[in-house]
MARSELO-928077 format. One record per residue (C-alpha): residue in three letters; chain; x, z, y. Coordinates in Angstrom, 1 decimal, padded with zeros to 4 digits. Layout:
N
['Ala'; 'A'; [X; Z; Y]]
...
This chain:
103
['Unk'; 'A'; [070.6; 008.6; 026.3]]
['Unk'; 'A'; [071.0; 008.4; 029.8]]
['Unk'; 'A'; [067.7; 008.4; 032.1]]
['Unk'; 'A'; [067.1; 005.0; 034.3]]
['Unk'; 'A'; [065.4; 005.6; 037.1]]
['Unk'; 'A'; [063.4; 002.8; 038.2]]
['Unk'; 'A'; [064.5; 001.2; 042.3]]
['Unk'; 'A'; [061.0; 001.2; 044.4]]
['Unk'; 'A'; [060.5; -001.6; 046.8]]
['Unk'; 'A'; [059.9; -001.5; 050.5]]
['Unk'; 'A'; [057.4; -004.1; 050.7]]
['Unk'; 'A'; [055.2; -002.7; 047.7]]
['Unk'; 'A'; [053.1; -000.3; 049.6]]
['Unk'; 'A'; [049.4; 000.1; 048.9]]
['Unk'; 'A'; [046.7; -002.0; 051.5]]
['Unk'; 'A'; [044.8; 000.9; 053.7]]
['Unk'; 'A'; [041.0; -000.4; 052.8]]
['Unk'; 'A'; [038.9; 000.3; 055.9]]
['Unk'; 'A'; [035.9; 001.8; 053.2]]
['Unk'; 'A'; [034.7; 004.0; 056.4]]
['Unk'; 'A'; [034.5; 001.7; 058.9]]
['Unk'; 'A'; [032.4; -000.8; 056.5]]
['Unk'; 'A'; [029.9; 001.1; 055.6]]
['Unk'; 'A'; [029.2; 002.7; 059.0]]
['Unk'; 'A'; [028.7; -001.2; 060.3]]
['Unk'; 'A'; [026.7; -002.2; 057.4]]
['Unk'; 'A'; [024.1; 000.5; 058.3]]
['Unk'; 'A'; [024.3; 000.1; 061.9]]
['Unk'; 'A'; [022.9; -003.3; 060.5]]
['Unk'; 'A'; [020.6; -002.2; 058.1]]
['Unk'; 'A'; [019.5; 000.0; 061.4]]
['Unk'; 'A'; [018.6; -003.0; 063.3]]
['Unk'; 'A'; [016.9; -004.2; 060.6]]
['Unk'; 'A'; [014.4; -001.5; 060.4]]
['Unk'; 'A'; [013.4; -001.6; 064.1]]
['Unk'; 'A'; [012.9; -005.0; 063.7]]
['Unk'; 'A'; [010.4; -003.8; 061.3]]
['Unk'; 'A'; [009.3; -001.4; 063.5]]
['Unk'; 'A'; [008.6; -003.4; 066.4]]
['Unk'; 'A'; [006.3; -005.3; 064.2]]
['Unk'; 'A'; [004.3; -002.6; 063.5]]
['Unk'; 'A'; [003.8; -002.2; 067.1]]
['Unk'; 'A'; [002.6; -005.4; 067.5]]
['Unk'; 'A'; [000.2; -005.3; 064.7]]
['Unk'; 'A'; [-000.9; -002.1; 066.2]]
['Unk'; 'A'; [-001.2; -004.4; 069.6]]
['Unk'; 'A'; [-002.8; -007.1; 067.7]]
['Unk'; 'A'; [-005.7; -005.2; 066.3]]
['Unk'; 'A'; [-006.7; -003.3; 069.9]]
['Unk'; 'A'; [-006.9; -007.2; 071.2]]
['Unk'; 'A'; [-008.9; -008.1; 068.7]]
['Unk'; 'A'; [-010.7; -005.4; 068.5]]
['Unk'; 'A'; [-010.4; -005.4; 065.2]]
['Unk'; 'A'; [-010.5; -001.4; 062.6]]
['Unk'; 'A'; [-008.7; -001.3; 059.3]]
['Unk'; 'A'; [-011.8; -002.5; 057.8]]
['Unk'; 'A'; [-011.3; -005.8; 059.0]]
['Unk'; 'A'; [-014.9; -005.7; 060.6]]
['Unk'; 'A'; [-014.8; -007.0; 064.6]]
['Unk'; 'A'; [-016.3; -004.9; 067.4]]
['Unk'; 'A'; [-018.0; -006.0; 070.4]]
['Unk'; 'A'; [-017.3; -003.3; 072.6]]
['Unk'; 'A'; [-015.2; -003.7; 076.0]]
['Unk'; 'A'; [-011.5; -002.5; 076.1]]
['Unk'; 'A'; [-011.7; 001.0; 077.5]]
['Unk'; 'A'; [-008.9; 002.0; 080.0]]
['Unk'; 'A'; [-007.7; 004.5; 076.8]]
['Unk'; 'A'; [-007.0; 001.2; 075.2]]
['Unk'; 'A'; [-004.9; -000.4; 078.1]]
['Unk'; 'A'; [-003.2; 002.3; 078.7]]
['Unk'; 'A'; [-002.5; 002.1; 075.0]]
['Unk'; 'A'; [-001.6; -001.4; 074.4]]
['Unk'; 'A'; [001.4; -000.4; 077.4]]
['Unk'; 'A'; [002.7; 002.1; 075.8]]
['Unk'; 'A'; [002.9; -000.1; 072.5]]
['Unk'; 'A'; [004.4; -002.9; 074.2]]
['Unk'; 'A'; [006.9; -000.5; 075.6]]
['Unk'; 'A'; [007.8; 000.6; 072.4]]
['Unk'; 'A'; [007.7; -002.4; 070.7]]
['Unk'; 'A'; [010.0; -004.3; 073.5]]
['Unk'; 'A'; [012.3; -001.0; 073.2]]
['Unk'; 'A'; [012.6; -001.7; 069.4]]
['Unk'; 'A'; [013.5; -005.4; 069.8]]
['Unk'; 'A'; [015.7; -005.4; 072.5]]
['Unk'; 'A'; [017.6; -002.1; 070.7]]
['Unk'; 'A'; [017.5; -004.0; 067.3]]
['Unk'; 'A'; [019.2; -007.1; 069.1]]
['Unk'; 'A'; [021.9; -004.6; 070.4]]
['Unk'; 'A'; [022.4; -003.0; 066.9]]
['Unk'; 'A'; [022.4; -006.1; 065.4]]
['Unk'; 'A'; [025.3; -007.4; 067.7]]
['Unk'; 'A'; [027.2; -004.6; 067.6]]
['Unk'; 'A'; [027.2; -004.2; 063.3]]
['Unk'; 'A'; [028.0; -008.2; 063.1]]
['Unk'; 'A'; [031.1; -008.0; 065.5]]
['Unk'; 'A'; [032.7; -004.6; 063.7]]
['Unk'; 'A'; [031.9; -006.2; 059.8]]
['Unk'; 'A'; [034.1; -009.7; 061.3]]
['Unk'; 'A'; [036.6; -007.6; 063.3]]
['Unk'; 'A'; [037.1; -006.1; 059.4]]
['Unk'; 'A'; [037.2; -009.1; 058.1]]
['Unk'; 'A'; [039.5; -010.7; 060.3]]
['Unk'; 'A'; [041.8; -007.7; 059.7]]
């Protein structure tokens, strides 16, 4: 019994999935999510020399010490750093996932 060999066709080729390029963009947004988080944290931190408030909750009468100011501008530093990084990442992860999608 002769063999038959089966024709292939052109146009039946497998799609090349971008797996790579997805994932790399889903944690470049997952990235900017956690300095969002971060940033918080700063301002919590920011929030609580203000206030003058310890992790006990209890209040404190005394004056902010130039330590403290010195302290809160290094926080809001880091904390405006975080945001304005985050917002960048953020961008940047949301245009690559649509350029895949669009693809």
């Amino acid at each position: 019994m002769p063999e038959e060999t089966i024709p292939s066709l052109q146009y039946a080729t497998p799609i090349q999935r971008p797996s790579g390029r997805i994932w790399a963009s889903a944690l470049i947004l997952l990235g900017g999510l956690a300095l969002v988080g971060f940033g918080g944290c700063f301002c919590i931190a920011i929030m609580m020399i203000v206030e003058r408030t310890g992790f006990n909750g209890q209040p404190t009468t005394l004056p902010i010490s130039s330590g403290d100011r010195i302290l809160l501008i290094v926080f809001g530093a880091l904390a405006a750093a975080c945001f304005v990084t985050a917002i960048m990442l953020i961008y940047l992860g949301t245009k690559a996932l649509l350029r895949i999608a669009r693809s």
